[in-house]
Structures are given as structure tokens and as C-alpha cells.
N, C-alpha and C positions, 0 to 999 in steps of 0.2 A: 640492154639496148640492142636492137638492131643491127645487125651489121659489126658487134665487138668484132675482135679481132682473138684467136685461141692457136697458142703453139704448142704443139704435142706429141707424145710418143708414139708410134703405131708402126707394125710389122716391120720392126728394125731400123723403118728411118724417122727423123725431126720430120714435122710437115708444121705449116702454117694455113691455119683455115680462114675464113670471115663466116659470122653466122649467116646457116639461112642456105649456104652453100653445101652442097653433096659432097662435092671431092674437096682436096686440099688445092690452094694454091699455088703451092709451093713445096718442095721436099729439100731437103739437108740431110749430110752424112752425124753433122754437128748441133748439139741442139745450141751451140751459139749462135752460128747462122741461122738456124729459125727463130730464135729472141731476137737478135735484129730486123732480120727480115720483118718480124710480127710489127716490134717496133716501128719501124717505118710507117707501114701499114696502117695501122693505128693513128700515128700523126697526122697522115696524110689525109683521114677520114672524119679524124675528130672523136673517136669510141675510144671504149676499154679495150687493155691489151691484157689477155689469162695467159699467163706459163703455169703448164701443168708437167708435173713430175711424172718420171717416168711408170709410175705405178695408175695414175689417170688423178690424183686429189691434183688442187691448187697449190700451185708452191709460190707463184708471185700476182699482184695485180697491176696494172697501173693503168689511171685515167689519162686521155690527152683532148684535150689541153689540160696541163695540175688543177686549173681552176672552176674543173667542173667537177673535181673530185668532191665525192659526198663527205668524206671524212674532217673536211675542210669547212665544213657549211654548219653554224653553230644546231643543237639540237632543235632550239623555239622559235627556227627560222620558217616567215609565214610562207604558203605556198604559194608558187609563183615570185618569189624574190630571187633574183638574179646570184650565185655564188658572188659574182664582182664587188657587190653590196656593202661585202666585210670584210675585214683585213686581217690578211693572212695571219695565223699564229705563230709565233718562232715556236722553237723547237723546246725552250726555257722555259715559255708561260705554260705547254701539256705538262711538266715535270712538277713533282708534288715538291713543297719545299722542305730546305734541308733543314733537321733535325739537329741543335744542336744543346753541345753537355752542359 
């Protein structure tokens, strides 16, 4: 999406970018401060937030708000249906059930 939000390593500091931007927004000694920082960011916007490890892959994502997150939106959901639509899944029903002797 436009405008995600991407926190990262480069020439020794944290920086916090938004796509689409040249430079960083932001720079930190700490790459916690730049997870926050992104954090924020992100909320404030409504996008995805990337933390990327210090090597450049992905090490975390998160969607804001949770309820736009795709992971969330069953697979045979038609297009154009709202995430809101369906109800959240606990954590219990992704879990295959237990196996017993």
C-alpha cells in the first residue's frame, strides 16, 4: 500500500521511512526507537508497519488498524467485502486439534 510505513538498518543508524519518500524520517541510535517510532507512524496513517532486520529481509509486519489485516479475512472472501464483515478468529480455532491416545 502506499505510504506503509519501513523501519531499518542503514549506515549505522535505525531510520524510519514512509514509502514513496527519499530520505528517512526519522533516525535512532536504537532500533527500538525506530519500532516505535514506525509504530506510531503507522497508526497514525492507517498502513503497514515492516521491521526489517539488520541484514535488509523482513523480521516483523503489522497491519494498522488489526482489522485490515489480510491474514484475518477468510480465503473465499468476495471482493470488495469489508474485513469488518467477519469475526475475528481466536487464537484456538487456527490450532489443529489435539490428538488424543
Amino acid at each position: 500500500m502506499k505510504g506503509d510505513v519501513e523501519s531499518y538498518y542503514e549506515a549505522g543508524q535505525w531510520k524510519t521511512k514512509v514509502e514513496g519518500n527519499q530520505q528517512a524520517s526519522h533516525t535512532h541510535d536504537q532500533k527500538e526507537e525506530a519500532v516505535a517510532k514506525g509504530r506510531e507512524m503507522a497508526v497514525e496513517r492507517g498502513v503497514e508497519h515492516f521491521i526489517r532486520n539488520m541484514d535488509g529481509t523482513i523480521g516483523e509486519r503489522h497491519t494498522y488498524p488489526r482489522s485490515r489485516d489480510p491474514r484475518n479475512i477468510p480465503a473465499d472472501t468476495p471482493v470488495g467485502v469489508p474485513p469488518s464483515a467477519f469475526p475475528r478468529r481466536r487464537s484456538k480455532d487456527r490450532c489443529a486439534p489435539r490428538r488424543t491416545s
